[in-house]
N, CA, C and O of each residue as an XYZ file, in Angstrom:
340
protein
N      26.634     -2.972     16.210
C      26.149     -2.016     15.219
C      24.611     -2.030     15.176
O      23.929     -3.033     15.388
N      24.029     -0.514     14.805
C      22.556     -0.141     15.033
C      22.191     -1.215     14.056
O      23.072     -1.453     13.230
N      20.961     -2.000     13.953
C      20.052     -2.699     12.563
C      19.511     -1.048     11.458
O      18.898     -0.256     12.174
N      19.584     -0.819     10.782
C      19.543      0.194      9.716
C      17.602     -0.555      9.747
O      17.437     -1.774      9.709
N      16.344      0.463      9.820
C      14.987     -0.146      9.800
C      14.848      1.206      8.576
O      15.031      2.421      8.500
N      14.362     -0.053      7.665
C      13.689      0.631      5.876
C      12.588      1.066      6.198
O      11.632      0.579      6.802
N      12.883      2.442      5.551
C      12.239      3.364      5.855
C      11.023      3.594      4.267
O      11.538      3.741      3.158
N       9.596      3.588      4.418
C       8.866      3.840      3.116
C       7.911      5.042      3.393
O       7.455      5.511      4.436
N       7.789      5.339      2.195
C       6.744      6.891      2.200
C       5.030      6.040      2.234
O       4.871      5.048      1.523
N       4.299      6.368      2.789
C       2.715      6.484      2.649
C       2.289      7.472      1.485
O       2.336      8.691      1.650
N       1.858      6.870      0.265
C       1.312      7.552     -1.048
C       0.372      8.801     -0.759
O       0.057      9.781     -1.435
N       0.002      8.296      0.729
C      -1.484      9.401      0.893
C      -0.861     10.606      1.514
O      -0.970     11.699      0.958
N      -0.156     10.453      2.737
C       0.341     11.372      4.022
C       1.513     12.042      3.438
O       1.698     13.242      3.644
N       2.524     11.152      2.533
C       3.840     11.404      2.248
C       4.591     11.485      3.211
O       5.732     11.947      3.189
N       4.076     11.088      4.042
C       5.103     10.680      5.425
C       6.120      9.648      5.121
O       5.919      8.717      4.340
N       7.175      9.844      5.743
C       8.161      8.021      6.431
C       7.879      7.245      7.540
O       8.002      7.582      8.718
N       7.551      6.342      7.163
C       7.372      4.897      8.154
C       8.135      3.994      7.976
O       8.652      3.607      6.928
N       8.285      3.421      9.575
C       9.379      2.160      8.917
C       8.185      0.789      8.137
O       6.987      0.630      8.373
N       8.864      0.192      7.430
C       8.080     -0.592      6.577
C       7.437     -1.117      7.222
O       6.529     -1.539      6.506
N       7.252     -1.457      8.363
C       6.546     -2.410      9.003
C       5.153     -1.850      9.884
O       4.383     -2.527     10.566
N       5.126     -0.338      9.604
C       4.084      0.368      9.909
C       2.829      0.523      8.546
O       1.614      0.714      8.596
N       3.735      0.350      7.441
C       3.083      0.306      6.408
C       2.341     -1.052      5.724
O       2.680     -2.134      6.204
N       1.481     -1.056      4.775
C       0.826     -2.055      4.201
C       1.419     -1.811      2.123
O       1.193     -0.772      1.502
N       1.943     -2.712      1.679
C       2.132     -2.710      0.138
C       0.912     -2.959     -0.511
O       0.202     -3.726      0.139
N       0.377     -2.538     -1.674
C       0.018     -2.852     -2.532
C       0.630     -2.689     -3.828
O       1.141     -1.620     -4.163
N       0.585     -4.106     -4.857
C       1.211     -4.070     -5.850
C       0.723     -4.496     -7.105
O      -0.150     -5.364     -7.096
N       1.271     -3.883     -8.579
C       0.464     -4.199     -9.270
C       1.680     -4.892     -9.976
O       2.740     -4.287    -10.135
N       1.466     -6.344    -10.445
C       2.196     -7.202    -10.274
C       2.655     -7.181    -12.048
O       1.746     -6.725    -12.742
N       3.877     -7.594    -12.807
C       4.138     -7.852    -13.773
C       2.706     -8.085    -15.208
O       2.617     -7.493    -16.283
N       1.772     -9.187    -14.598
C       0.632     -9.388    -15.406
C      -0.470     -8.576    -15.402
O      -1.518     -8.964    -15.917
N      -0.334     -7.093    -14.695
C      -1.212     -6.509    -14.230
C      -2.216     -6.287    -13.472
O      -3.125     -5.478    -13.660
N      -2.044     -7.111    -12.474
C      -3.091     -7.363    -11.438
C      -2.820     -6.602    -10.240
O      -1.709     -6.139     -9.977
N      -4.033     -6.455     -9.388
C      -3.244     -6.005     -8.000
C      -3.328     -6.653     -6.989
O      -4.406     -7.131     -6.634
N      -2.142     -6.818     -6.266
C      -2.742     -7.609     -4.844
C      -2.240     -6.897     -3.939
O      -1.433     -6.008     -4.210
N      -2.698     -7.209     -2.498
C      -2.100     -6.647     -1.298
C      -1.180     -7.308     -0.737
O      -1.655     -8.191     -0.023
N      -0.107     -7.275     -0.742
C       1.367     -7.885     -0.030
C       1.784     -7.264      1.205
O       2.203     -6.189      1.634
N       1.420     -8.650      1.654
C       1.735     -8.511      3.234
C       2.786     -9.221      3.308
O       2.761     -9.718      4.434
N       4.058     -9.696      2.550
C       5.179    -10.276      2.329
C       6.198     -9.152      2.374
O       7.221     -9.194      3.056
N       5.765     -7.945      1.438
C       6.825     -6.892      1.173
C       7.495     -7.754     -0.082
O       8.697     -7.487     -0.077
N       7.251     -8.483     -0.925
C       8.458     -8.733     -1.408
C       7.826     -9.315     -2.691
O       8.535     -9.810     -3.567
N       6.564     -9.254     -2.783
C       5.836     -9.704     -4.359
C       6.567     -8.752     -5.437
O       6.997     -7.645     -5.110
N       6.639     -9.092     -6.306
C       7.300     -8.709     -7.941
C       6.056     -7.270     -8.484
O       4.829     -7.350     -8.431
N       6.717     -6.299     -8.877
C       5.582     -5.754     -9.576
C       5.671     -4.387     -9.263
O       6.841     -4.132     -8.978
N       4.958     -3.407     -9.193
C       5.091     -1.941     -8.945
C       4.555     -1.633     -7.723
O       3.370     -1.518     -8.035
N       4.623     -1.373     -6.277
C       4.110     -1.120     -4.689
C       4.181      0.093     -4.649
O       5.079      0.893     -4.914
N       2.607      0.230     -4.103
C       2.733      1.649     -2.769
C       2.329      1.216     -1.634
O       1.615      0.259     -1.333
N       3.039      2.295     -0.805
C       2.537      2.043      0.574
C       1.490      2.988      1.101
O       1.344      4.136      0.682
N       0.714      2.380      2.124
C      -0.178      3.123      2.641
C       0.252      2.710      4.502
O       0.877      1.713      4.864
N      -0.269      3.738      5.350
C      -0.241      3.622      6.663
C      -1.272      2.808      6.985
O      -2.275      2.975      6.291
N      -1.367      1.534      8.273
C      -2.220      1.040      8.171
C      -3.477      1.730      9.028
O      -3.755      1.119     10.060
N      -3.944      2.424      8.860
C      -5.244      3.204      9.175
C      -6.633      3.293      8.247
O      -6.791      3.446      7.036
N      -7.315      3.173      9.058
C      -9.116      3.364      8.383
C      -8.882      4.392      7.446
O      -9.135      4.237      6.251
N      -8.267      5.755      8.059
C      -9.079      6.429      7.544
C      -8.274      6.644      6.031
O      -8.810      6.721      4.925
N      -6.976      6.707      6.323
C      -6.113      6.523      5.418
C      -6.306      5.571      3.858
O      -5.571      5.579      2.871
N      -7.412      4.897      4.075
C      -7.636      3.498      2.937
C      -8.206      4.601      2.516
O      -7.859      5.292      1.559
N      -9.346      4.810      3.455
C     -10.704      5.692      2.748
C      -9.753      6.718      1.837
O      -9.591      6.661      0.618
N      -9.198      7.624      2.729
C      -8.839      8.588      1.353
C      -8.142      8.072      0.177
O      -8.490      8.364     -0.967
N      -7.177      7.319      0.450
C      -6.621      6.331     -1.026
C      -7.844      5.965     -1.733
O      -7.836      6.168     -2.947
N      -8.943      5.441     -1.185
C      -9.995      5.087     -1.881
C     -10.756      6.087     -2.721
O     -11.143      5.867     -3.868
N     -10.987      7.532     -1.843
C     -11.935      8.571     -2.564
C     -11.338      8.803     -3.551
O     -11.662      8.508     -4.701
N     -10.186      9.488     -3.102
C      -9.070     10.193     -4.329
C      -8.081      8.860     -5.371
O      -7.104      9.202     -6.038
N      -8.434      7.811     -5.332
C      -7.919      6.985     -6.691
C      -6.380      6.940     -6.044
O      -5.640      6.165     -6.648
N      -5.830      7.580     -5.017
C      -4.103      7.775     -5.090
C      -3.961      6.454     -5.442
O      -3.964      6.522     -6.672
N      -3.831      5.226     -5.131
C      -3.363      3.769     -5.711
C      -3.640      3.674     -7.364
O      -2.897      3.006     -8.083
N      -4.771      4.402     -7.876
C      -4.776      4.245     -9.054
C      -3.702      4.927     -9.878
O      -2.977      4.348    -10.688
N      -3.665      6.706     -9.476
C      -2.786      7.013     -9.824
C      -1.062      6.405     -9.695
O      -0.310      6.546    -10.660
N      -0.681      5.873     -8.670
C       0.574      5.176     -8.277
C       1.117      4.205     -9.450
O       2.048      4.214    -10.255
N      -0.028      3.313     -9.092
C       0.256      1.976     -9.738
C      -0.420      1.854    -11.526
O      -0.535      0.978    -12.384
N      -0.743      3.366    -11.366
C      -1.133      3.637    -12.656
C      -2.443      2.326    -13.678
O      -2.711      2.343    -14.879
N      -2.967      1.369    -12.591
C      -3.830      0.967    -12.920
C      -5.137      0.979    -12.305
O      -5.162      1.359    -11.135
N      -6.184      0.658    -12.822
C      -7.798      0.991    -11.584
C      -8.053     -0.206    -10.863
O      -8.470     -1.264    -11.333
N      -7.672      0.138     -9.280
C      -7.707     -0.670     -8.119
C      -8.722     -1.409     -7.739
O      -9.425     -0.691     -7.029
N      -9.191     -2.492     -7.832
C     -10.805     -2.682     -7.700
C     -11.411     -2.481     -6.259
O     -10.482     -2.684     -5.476
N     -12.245     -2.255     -5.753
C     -13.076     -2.023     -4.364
C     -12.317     -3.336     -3.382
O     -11.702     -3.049     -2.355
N     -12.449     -4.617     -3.809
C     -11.884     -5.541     -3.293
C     -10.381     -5.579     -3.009
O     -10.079     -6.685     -2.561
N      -9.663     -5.011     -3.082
C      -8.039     -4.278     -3.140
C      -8.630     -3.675     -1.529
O      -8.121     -4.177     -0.527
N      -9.469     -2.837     -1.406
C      -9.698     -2.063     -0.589
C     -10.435     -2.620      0.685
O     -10.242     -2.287      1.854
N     -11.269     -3.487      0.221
C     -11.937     -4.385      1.455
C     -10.705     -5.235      2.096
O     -10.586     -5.031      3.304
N      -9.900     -6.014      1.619
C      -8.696     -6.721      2.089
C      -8.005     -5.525      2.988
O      -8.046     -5.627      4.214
N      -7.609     -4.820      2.602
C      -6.875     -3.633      3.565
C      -7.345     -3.367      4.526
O      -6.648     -3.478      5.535
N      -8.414     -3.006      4.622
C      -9.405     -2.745      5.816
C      -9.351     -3.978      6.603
O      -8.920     -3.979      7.756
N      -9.781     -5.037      6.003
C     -10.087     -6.351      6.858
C      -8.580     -6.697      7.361
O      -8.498     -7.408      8.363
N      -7.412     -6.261      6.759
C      -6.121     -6.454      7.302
C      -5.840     -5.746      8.359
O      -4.892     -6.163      9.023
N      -6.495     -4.581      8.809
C      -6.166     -3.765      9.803
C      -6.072     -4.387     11.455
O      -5.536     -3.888     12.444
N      -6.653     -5.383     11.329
C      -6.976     -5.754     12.649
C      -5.558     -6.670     13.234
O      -5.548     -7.130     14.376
């Protein structure tokens, strides 16, 4: 039998990726945000594609803020980037 690969939307593109194309960010029970590269931290996640340019626009346009409905700090955003590699 096929493995079934979980499939998540990118907040920015609204595309489907399988999860493993994507990067989580989450804003966790106490309100914080971190970047989960686990997939599996507690709390409210969006996904983003892992691309430059893709942060940037999450970054211009707030989409993570709007998502996770809290304000993402710049450092949320430097980790992503620096995760790309």
């Amino acid at each position: 039998m096929v493995k079934k690969i979980p499939m998540r939307k990118c907040v920015v593109t609204n595309e489907r990726w399988p999860k493993k194309e994507l990067v989580r960010v989450v804003r966790t029970p106490d309100n914080t945000v971190i970047v989960d590269l686990t997939g599996k931290a507690n709390g409210r996640g969006a996904y983003l594609k892992k691309q430059l340019d893709i942060i940037e626009t999450a970054r211009k346009k707030k989409i993570l803020d709007k998502h996770l409905e809290i304000a993402v700090p710049d450092e949320i955003y430097e980790e992503l980037i620096k995760n790309l590699n």
